[in-house]
DRENDODREN-331466 format. One line per field, with one value per residue (C-alpha): residue in one letter; x, y, z. Coordinates in pm, 1 decimal, m for minus. Layout:
N
resn: (A_...) $
east: (X_...) $
north: (Y_...) $
up: (Z_...) $
END
This chain:
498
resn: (X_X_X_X_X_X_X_X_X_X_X_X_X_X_X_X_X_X_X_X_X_X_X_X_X_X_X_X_X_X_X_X_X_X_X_X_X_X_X_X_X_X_X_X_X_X_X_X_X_X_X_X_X_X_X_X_X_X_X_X_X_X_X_X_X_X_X_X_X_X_X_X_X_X_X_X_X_X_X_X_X_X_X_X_X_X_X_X_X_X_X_X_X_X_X_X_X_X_X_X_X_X_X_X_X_X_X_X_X_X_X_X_X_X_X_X_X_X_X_X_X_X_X_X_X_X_X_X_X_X_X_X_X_X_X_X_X_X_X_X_X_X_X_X_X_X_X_X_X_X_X_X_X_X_X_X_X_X_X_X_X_X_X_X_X_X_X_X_X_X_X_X_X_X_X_X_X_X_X_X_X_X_X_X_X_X_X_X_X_X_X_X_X_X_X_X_X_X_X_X_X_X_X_X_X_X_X_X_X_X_X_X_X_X_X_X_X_X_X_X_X_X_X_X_X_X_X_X_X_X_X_X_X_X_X_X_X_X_X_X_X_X_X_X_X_X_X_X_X_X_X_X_X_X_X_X_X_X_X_X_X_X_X_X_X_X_X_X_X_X_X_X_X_X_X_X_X_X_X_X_X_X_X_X_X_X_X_X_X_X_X_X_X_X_X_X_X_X_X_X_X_X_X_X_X_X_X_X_X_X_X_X_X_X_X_X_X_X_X_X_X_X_X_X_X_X_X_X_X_X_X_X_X_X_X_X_X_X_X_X_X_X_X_X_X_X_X_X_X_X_X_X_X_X_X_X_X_X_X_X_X_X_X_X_X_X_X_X_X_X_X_X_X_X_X_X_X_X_X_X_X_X_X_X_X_X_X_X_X_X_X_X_X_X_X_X_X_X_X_X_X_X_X_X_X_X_X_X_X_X_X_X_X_X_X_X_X_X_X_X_X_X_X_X_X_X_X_X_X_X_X_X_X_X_X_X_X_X_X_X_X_X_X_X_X_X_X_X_X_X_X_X_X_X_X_X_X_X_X_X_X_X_X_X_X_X_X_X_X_X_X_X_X_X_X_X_X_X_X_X_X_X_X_X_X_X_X_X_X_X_X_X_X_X_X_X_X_X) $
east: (1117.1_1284.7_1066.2_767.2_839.7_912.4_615.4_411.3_657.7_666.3_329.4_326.5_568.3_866.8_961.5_1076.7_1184.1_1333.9_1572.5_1658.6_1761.0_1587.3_1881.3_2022.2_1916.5_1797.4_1965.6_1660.8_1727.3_1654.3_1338.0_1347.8_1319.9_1308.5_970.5_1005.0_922.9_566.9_615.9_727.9_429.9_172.5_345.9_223.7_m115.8_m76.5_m287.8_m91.7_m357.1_m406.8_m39.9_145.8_m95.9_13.4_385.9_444.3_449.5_487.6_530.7_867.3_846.2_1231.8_1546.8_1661.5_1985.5_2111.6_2429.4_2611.2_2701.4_2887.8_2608.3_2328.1_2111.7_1902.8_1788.2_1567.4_1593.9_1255.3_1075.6_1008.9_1140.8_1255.6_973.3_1117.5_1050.5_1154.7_1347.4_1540.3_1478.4_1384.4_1680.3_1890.8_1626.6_1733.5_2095.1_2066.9_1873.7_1486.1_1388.9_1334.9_1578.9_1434.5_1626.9_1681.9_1478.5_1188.3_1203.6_1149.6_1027.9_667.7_788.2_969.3_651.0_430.5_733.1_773.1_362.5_411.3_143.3_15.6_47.3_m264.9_m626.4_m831.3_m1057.3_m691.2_m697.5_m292.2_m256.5_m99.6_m395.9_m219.9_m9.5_m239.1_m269.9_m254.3_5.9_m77.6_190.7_477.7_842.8_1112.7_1139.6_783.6_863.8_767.8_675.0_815.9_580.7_603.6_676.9_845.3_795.2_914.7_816.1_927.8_1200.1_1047.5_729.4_729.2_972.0_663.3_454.8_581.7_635.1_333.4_187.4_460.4_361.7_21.4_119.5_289.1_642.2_787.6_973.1_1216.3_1306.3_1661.3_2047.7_2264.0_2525.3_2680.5_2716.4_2825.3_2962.5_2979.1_3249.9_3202.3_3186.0_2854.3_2638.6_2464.9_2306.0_2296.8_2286.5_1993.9_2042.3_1710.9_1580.0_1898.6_1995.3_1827.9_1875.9_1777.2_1838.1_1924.9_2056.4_1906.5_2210.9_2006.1_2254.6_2351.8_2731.4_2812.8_2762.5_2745.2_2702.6_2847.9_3165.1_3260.6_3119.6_3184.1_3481.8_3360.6_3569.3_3443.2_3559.0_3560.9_3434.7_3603.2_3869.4_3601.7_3339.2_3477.5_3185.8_3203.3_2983.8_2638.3_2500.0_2105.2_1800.6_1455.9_1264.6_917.1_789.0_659.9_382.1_274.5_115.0_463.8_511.8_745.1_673.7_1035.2_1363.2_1634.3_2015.6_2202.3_2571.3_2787.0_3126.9_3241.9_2969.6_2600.7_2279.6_1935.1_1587.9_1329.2_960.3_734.6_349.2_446.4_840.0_1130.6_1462.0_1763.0_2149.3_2474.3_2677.5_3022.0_3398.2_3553.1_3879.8_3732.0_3532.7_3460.5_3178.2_3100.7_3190.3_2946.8_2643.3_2688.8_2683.8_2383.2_2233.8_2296.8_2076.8_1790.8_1737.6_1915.3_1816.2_1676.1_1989.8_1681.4_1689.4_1909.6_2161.7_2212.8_2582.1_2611.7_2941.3_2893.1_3036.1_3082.4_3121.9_2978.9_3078.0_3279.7_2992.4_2675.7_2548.0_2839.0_2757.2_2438.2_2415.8_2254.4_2338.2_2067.8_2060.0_2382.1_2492.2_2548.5_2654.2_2575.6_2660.0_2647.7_2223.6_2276.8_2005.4_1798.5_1932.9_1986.3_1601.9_1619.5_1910.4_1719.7_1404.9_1651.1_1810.6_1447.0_1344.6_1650.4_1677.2_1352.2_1423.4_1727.4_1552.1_1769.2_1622.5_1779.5_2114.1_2196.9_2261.5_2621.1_2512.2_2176.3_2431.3_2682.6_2404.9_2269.9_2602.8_2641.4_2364.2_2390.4_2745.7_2633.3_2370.2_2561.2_2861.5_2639.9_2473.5_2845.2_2926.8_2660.9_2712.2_3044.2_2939.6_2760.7_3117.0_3384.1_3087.3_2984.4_3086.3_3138.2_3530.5_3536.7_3758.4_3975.3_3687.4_3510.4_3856.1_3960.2_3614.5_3749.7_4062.7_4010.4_4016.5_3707.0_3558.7_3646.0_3389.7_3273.3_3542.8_3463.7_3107.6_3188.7_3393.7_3125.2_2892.0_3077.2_2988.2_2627.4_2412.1_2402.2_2150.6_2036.7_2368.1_2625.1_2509.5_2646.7_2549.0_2388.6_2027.1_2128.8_1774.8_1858.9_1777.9_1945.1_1738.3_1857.5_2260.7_2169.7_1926.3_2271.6_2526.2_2297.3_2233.0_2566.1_2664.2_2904.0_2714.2_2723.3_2745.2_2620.6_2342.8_2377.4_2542.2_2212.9_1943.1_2043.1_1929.8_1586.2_1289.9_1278.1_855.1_758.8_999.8_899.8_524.3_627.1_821.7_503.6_222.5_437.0_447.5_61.2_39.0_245.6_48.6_m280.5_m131.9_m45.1_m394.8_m535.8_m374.3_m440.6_m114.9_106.8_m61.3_m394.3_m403.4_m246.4_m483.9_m734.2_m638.7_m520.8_m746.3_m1000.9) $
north: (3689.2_3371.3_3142.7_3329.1_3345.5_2983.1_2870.0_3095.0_2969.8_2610.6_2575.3_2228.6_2048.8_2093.9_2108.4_2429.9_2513.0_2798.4_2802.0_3179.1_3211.9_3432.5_3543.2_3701.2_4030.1_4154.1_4417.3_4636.0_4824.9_4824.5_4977.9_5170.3_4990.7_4973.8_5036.8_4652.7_4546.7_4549.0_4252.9_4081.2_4104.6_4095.5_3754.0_3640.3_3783.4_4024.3_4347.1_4706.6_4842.9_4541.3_4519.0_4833.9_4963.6_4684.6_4751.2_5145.4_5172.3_5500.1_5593.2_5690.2_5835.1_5972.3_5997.2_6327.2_6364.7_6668.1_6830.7_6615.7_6916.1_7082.6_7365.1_7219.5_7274.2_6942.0_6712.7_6412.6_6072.0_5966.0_5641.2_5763.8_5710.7_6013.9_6155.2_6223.8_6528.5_6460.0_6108.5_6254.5_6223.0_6561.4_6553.5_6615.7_6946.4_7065.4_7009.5_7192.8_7473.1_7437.9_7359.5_7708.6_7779.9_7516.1_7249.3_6952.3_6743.4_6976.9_7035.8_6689.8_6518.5_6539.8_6353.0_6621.9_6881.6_6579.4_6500.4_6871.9_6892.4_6560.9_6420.6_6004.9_5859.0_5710.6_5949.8_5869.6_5567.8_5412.2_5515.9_5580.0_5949.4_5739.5_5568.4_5348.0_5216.6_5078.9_4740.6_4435.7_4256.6_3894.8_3643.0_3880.6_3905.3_4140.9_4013.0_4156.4_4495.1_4700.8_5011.2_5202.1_5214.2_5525.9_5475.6_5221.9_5187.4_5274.3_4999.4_4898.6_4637.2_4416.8_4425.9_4319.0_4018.2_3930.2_3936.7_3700.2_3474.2_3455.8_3410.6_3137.7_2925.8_2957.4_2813.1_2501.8_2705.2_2506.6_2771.1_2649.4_2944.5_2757.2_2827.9_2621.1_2474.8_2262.3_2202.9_1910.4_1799.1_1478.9_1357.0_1583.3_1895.6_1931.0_2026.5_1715.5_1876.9_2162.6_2076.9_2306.8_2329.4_2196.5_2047.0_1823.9_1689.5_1896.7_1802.5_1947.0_1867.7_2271.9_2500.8_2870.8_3096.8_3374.2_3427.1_3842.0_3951.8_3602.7_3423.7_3137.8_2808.2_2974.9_3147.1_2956.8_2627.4_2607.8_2860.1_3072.0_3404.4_3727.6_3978.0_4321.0_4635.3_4895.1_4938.4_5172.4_5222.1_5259.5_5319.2_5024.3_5149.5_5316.7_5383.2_5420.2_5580.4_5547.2_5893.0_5951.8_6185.9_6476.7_6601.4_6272.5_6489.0_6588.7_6242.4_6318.6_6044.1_6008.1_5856.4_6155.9_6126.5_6407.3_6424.1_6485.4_6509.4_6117.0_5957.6_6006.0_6051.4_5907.4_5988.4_5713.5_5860.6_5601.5_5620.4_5782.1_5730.3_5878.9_5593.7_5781.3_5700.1_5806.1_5540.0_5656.7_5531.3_5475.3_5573.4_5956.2_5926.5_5741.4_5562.2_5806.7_6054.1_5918.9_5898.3_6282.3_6356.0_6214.1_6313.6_6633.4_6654.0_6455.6_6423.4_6683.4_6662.3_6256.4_6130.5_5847.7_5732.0_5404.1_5410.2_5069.7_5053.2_4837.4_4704.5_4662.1_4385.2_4554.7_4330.4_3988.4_3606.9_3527.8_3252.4_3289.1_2936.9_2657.1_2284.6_2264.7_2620.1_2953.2_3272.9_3480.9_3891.7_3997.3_3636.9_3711.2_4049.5_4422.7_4768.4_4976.4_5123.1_5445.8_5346.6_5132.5_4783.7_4556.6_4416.8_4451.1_4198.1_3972.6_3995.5_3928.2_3628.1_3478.2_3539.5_3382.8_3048.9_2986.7_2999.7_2769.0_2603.7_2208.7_1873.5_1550.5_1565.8_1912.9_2055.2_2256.9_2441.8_2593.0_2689.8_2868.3_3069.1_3189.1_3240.2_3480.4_3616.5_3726.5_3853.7_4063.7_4250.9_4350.6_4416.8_4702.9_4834.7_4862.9_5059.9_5287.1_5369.0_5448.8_5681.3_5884.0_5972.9_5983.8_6268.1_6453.7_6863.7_6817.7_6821.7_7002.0_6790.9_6451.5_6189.6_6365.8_6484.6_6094.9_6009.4_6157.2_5993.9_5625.7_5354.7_5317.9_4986.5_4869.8_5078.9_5340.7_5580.7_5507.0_5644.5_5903.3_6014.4_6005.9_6151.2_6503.3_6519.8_6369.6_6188.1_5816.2_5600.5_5153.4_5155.5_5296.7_5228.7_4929.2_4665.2_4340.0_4364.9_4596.9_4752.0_5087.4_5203.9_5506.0_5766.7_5695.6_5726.2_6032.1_6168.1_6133.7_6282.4_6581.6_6606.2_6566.7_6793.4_6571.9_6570.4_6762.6_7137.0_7163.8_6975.5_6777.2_6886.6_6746.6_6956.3_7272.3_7141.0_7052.1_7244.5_7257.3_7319.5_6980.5_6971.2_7295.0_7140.7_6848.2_7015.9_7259.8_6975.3_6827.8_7111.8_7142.4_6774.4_6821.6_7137.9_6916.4_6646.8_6819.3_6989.6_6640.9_6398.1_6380.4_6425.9_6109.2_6133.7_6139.6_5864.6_5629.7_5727.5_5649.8_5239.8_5230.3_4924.2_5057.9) $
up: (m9126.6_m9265.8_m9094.3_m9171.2_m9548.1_m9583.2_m9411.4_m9672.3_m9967.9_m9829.6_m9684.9_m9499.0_m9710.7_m9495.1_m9110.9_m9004.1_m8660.2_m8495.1_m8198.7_m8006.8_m7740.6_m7388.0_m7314.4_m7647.7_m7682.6_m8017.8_m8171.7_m8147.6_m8465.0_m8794.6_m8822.3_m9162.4_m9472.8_m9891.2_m10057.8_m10179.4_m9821.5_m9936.4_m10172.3_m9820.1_m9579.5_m9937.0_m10018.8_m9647.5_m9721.5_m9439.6_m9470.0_m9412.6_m9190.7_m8978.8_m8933.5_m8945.9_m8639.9_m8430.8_m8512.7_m8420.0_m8746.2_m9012.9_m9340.2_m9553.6_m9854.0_m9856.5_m9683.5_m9605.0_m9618.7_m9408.8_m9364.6_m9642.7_m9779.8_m9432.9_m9463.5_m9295.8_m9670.3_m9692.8_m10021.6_m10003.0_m10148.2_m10262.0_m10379.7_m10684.5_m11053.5_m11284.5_m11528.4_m11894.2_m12139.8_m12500.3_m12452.0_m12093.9_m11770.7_m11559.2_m11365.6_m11718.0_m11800.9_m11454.5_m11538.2_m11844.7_m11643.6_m11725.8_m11298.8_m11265.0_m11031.9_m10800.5_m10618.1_m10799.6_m10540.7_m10509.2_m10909.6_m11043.0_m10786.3_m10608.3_m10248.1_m10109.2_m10112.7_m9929.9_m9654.0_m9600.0_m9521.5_m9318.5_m9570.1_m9565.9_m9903.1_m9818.0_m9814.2_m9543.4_m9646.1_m9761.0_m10105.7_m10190.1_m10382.8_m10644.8_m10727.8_m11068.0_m10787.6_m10556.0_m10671.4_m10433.7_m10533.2_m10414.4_m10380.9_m10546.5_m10509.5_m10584.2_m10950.9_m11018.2_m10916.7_m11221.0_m11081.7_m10832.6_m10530.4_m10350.1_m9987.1_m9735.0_m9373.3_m9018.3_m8770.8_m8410.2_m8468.5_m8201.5_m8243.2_m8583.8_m8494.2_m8236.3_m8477.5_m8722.2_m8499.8_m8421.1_m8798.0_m8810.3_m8535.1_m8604.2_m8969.8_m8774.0_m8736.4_m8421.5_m8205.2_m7950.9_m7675.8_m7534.8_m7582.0_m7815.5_m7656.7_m7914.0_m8306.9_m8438.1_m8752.5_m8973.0_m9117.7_m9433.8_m9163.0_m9206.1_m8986.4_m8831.3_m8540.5_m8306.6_m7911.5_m7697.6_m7322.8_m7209.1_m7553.3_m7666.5_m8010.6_m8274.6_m8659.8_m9003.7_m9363.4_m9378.5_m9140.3_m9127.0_m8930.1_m8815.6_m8538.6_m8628.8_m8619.6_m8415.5_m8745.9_m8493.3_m8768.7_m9065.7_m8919.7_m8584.8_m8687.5_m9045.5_m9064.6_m9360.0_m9429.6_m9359.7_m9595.4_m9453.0_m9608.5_m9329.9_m9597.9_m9751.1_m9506.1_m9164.6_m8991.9_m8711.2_m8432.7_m8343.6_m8054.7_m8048.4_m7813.5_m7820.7_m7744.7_m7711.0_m7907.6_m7723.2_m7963.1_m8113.1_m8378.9_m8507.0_m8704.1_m9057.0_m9308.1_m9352.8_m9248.5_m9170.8_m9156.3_m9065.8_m9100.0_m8784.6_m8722.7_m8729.6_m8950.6_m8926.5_m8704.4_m8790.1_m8666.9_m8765.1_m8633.6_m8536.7_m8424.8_m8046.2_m8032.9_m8279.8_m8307.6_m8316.7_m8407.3_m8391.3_m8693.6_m8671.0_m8696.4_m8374.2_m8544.6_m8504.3_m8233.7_m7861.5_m7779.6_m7485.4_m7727.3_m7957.0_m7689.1_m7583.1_m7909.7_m7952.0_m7639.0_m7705.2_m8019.3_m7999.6_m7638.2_m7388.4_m7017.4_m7066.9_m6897.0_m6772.8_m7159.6_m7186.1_m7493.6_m7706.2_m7788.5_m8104.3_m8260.8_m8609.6_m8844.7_m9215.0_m9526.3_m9656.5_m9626.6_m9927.1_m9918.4_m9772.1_m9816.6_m9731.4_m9684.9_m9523.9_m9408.7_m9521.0_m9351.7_m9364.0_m9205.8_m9050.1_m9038.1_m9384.4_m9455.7_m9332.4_m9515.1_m9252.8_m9209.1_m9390.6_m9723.8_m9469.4_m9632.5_m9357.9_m9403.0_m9789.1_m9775.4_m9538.9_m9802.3_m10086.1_m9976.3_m9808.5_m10199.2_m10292.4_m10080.9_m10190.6_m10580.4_m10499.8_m10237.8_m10246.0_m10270.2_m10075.3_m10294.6_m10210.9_m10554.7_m10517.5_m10860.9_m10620.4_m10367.9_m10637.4_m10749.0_m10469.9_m10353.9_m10696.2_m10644.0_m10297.3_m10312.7_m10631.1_m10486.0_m10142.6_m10352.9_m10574.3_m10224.3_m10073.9_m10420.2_m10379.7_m10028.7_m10078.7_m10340.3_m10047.2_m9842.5_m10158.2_m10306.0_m10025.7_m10012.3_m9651.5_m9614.9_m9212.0_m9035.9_m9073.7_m9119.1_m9400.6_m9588.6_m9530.5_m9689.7_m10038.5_m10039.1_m9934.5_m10232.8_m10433.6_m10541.4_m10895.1_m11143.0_m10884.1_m11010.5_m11333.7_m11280.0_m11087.9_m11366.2_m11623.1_m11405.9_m11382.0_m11785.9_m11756.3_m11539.3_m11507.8_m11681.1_m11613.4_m11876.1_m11633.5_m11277.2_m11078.8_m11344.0_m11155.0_m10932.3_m10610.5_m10488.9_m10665.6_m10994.5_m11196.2_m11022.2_m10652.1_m10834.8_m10979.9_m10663.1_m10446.3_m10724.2_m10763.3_m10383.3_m10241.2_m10513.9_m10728.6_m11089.9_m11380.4_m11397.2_m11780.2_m11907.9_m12255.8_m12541.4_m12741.6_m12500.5_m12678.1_m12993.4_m12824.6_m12764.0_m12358.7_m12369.4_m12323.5_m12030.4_m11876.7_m11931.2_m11739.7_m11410.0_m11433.5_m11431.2_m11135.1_m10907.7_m10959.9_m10851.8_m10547.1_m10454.2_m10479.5_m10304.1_m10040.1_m9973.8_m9996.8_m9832.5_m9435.8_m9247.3_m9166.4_m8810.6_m8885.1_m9127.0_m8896.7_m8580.2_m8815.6_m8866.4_m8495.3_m8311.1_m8046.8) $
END
């Protein structure tokens, strides 16, 4: 992805050149994302339907979160921002009881009816259902996000890596397959060069470390701390399986993540294969433990299915860019997978480098604010994931009652607080750029069952007909929607090469 970017960003005006190694496995994983990852492959000029096809690849218009509440009841997490009645959003109508008795997801919110029906976003032809939306965006980043477009995608992990590569080397990206042996440092300890087996001496005014949990240049070279997160989120393992999908028909435009007993299970359907994971705390659970589990529930009697056991690093660098190094993906940081961020963070800081991208004197003010900037956004993701465990209903055995009563990071409580009086607003939420806007806080309150329980004080003074209008007009949308759109399936046989 980095390489990519910077050869789009960059064009020919710099050298780029990426080293991996044959015999380092990838990590395989990773194959849900943010909604923002379109800005990413329109900024290379890369076409969805010529892409996505070639990549496995699906739709996700939600996460459905399952279980959170230790009764197996379900809520989804869509792409989708709040509509408002009367100067409030729907979700504070519903508080104050105008949703008709509807859940809160399937009351103000249209995604939920389409991921039910399986439904595309897209017609057939290509057209999406949200047809203000469907705007190519050109060379756009993250900054330029004004709406909020309406799905994300599911991809194989590999075959999207394969794929950029090749658009990079075809762009002039030179890509070295060898193992580094060495690093050396100047004087300064800098990084003056890294040592390949076969290809020697290689040097660079900057240093990309795209080397995962190893954090090979920015940890063991350059000695940058790693501050943990396990203090709050002790989820430290997963252990994943790939399993074809035995009606390839059955193909839900949506990421799921089910609660189990020592963390969480996710099933990410791609074009003939579903991903599934067990993310979990080894401090409740065994790896083998872990693997049954798993086993058990997406794929009983495939004993032929290999398991990927992963170890999983969770916090940041205290700095992600030191000396002459950037740390980019889980080099940098990782927040555990559970709101599909691990390729949001590599987008961010791609977008980032660039905007500080140095010049011969290597600027330390360029690396300070990137640094800030970086930090800051995995600091409000790690927030808001810990929001997910300290809220949930589920309280069943140790790990979930221990969820409730670990220490909170500095403003979380705060909100929580406020938010058992009413909802949160841009105001209240985690205050610096994160990915997630006051809807997705308020979504996951409502869901997990941790907001208000009386609307506001000011909605009794209001006339509730323009609201009831509103959750009205949407269900008739979603109803239309749904007889419209061709299923997830469908649409995506439909742009498959012949």
């Amino acid at each position: 992805m980095t390489a990519a970017y910077l050869s789009a960003a960059l064009e020919k005006s710099v050298s780029i050149t990426v080293v991996e190694s044959a015999r380092t496995p990838r990590i395989g994983v990773g194959e849900a994302t943010f909604s923002t990852v379109r800005h990413f492959f329109e900024y290379l000029g890369l076409d969805e339907s010529e892409w996505l096809p070639k990549c496995a690849g699906g739709y996700k218009l939600a996460i459905k979160f399952q279980n959170w509440r230790g009764d197996d009841t379900h809520f989804y997490h869509p792409f989708e921002r709040l509509r408002t009645a009367e100067g409030f959003s729907l979700a504070d109508w519903w508080v104050a009881g105008s949703g008709a008795g509807r859940p809160f997801d399937q009351a103000c919110y249209i995604a939920p009816a389409l991921c039910e029906a399986q439904r595309s976003p897209r017609m057939m032809g290509g057209a999406l259902f949200a047809s203000e939306l469907d705007s190519h965006l050109g060379r756009s980043t993250l900054e330029q996000q004004r709406a909020q477009f309406p799905y994300a995608y599911h991809f194989d992990a590999d075959l999207v890596a394969e794929y950029l590569a090749g658009y990079a080397t075809a762009r002039g990206v030179r890509r070295i397959v060898d193992d580094v042996v060495d690093v050396e440092q100047d004087e300064r300890g800098w990084i003056r060069s890294i040592r390949s087996k076969h290809s020697g001496d290689l040097t660079a005014g900057l240093y990309v470390d795209c080397t995962g949990f190893r954090g090979l240049l920015i940890n063991q070279t350059l000695g940058e701390q790693f501050e943990s997160f396990q203090d709050v989120l002790p989820n430290n393992r997963a252990v994943a399986l790939r399993v074809p999908r035995e009606d390839a028909r059955d193909m839900e435009p949506y990421t799921t993540a089910r609660a189990m007993d020592a963390g969480w299970m996710w099933t990410i359907p791609l074009y003939r294969r579903n991903g599934h994971g067990y993310v979990y705390s080894d401090e409740y659970t065994s790896p083998d433990d872990a693997e049954t589990a798993l086993r058990a529930a997406v794929a009983p009697g495939r004993d032929d299915l290999e398991a990927n056991h992963i170890r999983m690093r969770i916090g940041r660098n205290r700095d992600s860019w030191v000396k002459n190094c950037v740390s980019i993906g889980l080099s940098s940081a990782f927040v555990e997978p559970l709101e599909s961020t691990g390729i949001f963070f590599i987008q961010h800081a791609i977008e980032q480098l660039v905007k500080h991208f140095p010049g011969p004197d290597m600027d330390p003010h360029l690396a300070r604010s990137y640094n800030a900037r970086i930090a800051r956004a995995v600091d409000g993701v790690k927030e808001f994931l810990v929001l997910h465990y300290v809220a949930a209903e589920r309280n069943d055995n140790d790990y979930w009652r221990d969820a409730k009563v670990r220490s909170v990071p500095d403003g979380l409580a705060e909100r929580m607080e406020q938010a058992k009086t009413h909802l949160l607003d841009e105001e209240s939420i985690y205050p610096h750029y994160h990915g997630f806007e006051s809807y997705s806080w308020n979504t996951m309150l409502l869901g997990l069952g941790a907001g208000p329980t009386k609307g506001r004080p000011v909605l009794r003074h209001l006339d509730p007909a323009a609201a009831h209008k509103e959750f009205t007009q949407l269900t008739a949308e979603a109803a239309v929607m749904t007889e419209r759109l061709p299923s997830c399936y469908e649409y995506l046989t439909s742009i498959q090469p012949h």
